[in-house]
C-alpha positions as CSV (number, residue, x, y, z in Angstrom):
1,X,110.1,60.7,87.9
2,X,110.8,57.1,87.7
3,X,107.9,54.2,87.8
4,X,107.5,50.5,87.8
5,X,105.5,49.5,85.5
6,X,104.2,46.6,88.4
7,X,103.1,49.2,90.6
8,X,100.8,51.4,87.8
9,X,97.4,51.1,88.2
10,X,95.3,49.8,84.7
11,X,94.1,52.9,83.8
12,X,97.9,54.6,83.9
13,X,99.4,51.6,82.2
14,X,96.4,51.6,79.0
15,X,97.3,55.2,78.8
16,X,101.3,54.2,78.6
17,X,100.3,51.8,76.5
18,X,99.0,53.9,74.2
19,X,101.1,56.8,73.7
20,X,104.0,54.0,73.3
21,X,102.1,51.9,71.1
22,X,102.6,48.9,72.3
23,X,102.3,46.4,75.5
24,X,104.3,47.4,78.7
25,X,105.7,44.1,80.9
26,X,106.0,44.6,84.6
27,X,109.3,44.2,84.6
28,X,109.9,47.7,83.1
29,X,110.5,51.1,84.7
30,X,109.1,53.7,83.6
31,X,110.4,57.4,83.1
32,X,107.8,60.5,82.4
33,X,109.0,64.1,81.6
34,X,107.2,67.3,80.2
35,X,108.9,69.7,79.0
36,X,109.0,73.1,76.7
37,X,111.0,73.6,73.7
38,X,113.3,76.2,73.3
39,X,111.9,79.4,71.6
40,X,113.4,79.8,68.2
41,X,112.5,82.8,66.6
42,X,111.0,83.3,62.8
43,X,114.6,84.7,61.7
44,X,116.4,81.3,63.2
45,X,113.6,79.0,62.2
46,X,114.3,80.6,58.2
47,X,117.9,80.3,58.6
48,X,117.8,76.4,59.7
49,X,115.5,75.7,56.7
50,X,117.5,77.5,54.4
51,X,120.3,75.4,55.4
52,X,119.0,72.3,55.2
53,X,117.3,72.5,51.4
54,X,121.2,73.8,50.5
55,X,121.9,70.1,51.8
56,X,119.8,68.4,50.4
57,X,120.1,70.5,47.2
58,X,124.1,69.1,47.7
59,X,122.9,65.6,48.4
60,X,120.4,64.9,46.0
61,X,123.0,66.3,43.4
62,X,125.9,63.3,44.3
63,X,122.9,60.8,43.7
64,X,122.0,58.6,40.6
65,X,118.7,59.4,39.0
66,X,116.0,57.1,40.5
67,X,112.7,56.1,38.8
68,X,110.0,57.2,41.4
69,X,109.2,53.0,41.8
70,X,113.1,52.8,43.0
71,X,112.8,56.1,45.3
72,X,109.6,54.8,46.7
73,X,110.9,51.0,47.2
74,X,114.0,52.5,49.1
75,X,111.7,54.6,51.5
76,X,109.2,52.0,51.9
77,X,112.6,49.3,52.9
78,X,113.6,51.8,55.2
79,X,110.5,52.6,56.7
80,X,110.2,49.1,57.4
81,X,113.6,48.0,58.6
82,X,112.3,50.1,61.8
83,X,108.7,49.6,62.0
84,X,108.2,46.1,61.2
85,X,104.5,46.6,60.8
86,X,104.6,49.3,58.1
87,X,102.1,49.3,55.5
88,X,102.2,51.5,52.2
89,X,99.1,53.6,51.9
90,X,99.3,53.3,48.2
């Protein structure tokens, strides 16, 4: 279900505003869907985390060894080149 943004009453657009975290212009349309995520069982659930720690066992093998300073730098550069307002917590 679609809705402009110019037509939501201030209640519903402080809510929007909310869960987006951050202002909504009138301009914009909004789109709202609900939905449930696929069942995966205990047995799939093991098998997808199985495979992923062999990647990253693969990965982290092809990498240089990094000073936990460097590591942290590169995830905290990262972090920020997509959430501008990103703060460390340490």
């Amino acid at each position: 279900m679609l809705h402009k943004a110019s037509e939501l009453s201030s209640d519903q657009k402080m809510a929007l505003e909310s869960l987006l975290g951050r202002a909504i212009s009138d301009r914009e349309t909004i789109s709202v869907r609900a939905f449930e995520p696929a069942p995966v069982s205990d047995a799939q659930r093991q098998e997808a985390l199985a495979g992923l720690e062999a990647y990253f066992v693969r990965i982290d093998a092809k990498r240089p060894p990094l000073s936990e300073a460097e590591a942290e730098a590169i995830v905290t550069e990262a972090l920020r080149s997509t959430r501008p307002n990103y703060r460390s917590v340490r």
